[in-house]
C-alpha positions in Angstrom: -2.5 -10.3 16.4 -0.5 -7.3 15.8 -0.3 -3.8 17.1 -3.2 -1.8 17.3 -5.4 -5.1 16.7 -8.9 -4.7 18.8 -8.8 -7.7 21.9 -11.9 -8.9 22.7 -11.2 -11.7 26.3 -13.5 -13.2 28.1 -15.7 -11.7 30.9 -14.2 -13.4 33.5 -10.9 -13.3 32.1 -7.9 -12.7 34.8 -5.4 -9.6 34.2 -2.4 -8.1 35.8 -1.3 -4.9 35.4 1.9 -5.0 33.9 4.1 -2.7 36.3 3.0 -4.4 38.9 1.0 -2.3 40.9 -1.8 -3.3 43.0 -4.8 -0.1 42.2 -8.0 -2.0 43.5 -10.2 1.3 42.3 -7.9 0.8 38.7 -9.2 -3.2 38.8 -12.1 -2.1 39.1 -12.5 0.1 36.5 -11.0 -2.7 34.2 -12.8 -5.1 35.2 -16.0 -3.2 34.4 -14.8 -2.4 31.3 -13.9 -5.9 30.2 -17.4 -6.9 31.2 -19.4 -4.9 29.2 -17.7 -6.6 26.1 -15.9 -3.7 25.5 -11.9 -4.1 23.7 -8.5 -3.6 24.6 -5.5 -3.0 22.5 -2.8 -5.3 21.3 1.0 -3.6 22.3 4.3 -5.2 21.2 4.5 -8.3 22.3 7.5 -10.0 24.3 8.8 -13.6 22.5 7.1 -16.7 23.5 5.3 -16.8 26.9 1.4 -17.7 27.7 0.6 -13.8 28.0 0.1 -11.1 25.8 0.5 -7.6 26.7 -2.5 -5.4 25.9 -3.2 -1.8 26.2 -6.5 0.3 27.7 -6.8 4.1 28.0 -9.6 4.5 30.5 -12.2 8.0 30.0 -11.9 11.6 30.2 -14.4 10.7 33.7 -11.6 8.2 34.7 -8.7 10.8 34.5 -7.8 9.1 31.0 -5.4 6.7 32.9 -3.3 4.7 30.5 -2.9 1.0 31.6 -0.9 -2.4 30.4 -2.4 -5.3 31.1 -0.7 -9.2 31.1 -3.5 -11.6 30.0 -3.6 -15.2 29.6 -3.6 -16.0 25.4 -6.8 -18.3 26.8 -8.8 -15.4 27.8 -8.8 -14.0 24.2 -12.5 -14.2 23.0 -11.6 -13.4 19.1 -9.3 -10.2 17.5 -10.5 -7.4 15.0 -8.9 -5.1 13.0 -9.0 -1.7 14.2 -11.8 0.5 14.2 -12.7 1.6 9.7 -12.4 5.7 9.7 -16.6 5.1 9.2 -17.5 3.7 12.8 -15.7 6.7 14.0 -17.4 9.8 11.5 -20.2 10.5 14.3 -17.6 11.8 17.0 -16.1 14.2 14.5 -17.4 17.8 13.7 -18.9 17.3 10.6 -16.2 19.2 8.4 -13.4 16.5 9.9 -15.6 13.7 8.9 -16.6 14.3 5.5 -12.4 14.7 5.0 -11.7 11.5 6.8 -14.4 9.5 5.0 -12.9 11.1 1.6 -9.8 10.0 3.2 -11.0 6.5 3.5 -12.1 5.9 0.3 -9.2 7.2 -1.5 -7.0 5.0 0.4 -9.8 1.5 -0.4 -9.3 2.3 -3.9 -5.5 1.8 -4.3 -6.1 -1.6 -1.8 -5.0 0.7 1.5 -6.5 -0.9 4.5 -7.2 1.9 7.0 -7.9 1.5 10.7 -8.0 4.3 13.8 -6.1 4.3 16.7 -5.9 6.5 20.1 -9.0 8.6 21.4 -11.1 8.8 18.5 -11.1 4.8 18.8 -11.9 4.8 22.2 -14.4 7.4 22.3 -16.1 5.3 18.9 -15.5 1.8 21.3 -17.4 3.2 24.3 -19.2 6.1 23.9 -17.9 8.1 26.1 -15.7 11.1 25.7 -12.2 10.7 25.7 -11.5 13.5 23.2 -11.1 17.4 23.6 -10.6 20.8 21.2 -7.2 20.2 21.2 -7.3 16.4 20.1 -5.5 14.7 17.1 -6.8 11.7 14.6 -4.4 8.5 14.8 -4.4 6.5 11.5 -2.4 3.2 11.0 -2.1 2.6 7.2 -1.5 -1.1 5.7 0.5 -1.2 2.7 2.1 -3.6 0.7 3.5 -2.2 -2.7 5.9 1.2 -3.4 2.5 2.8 -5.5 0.5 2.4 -2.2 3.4 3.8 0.0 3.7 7.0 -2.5 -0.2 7.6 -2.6 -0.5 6.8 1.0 1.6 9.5 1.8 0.2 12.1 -0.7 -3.1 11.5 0.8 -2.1 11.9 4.4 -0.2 15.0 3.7 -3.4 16.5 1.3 -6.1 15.5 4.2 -3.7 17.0 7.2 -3.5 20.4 5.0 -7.3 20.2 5.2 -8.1 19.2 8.8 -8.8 21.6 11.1 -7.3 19.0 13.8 -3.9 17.4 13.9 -3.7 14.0 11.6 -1.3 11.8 13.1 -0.6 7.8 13.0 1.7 5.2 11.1 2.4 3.5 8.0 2.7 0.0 8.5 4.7 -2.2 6.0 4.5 -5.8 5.2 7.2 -6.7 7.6 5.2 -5.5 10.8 7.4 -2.4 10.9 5.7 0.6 11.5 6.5 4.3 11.0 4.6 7.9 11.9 4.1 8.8 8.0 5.4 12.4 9.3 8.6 10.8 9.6 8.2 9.3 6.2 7.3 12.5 4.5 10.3 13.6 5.7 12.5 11.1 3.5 11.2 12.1 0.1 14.0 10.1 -1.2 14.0 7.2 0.7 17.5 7.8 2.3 18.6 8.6 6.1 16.6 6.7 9.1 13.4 6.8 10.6 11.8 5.7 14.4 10.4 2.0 13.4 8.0 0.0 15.5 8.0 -3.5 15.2 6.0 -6.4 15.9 8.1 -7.0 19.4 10.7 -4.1 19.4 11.0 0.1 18.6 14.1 0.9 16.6 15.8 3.2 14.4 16.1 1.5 10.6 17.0 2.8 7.2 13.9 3.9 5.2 15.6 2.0 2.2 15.1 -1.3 4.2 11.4 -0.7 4.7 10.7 0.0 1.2 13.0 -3.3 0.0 10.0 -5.1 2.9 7.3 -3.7 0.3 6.1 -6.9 -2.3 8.7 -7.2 -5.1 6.8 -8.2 -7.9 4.4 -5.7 -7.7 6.8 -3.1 -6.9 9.1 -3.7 -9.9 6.4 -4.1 -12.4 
């Protein structure tokens, strides 16, 4: 299970919020949502420990409340991927879907897994609008060679000049270490530092060191 990763538990499974809190109307509204089979979110998680920390941005009719929850590992009924670009095409004007799908597809055929993150994901997961005019698309990109990382990048930047919405997200590289691929672009060169988030902590590393993380055989070849 790693960031972004869909979390499907158990109806009856037992949360806690993970400041603390006690919001009986906010249990309630997870609860329900837990219930009707519906996902939350995989977070960074702490070292060792029984509990995993997992994430839930409730609706645009729920305020669009952001919640952390602490779940027993037992409750977990199974894990996905996130959301492919193509479960998501239907809540997009049809002009931002046909350049996400073309996105997709570019990215499958150098070996790119693709998955969707943030509101677009939630709105997909439940149906229910979470998005507005002013919303972005979130896009976590699995690579695992230097040829992916270039054309990864070239993509992203060719599809955002193209969107008529923001295109945001990460590049995630075989070490768990993820970057916002804005950042990347950035660092043409591969020198200076960028904002990494790992599997269990956020911190600042050399761009160098995420592209020695990228599969040596292949990247030599």
């Amino acid at each position: 299970m790693v960031r972004h990763d869909l979390v499907f538990l158990q109806p009856d499974a037992a949360f806690r919020f993970a400041c603390g809190a006690a919001d009986p109307a906010l249990a309630a509204a997870v609860r329900e949502w837990i219930e009707a089979g519906r996902p939350l979110v995989a977070a960074r998680q702490p070292a060792g420990g029984s509990e995993v920390v997992l994430g839930l941005a409730l609706p645009l009719a729920k305020a669009r409340r952001r919640v952390a929850c602490l779940v027993d590992r037992g409750a977990i009924a199974r894990v996905a991927p996130p959301l492919a670009p193509l479960r998501c095409l239907s809540r997009l004007p049809a002009d931002q879907a046909e350049i996400l799908a073309g996105l997709e597809k570019s990215l499958a055929a150098v070996g790119v897994r693709v998955g969707v993150y943030g509101s677009l994901a939630w709105e997909a997961l439940s149906g229910e609008p979470y998005r507005n005019g002013d919303s972005d698309i979130d896009l976590v990109c699995d690579v695992h060679t230097l040829a992916q990382y270039q054309t990864t990048i070239e993509f992203l930047e060719a599809a955002a000049a193209r969107l008529s919405c923001r295109l945001d997200g990460e590049v995630r590289f075989p070490d768990g270490n993820a970057v916002a691929w804005r950042e990347l672009l950035a660092h043409p060169e591969g020198i200076g530092a960028v904002l990494a988030k790992g599997p269990a902590e956020v911190r600042l590393m050399p761009v160098a060191a995420l592209l020695d993380s990228l599969v040596p055989e292949l990247r030599y070849a």
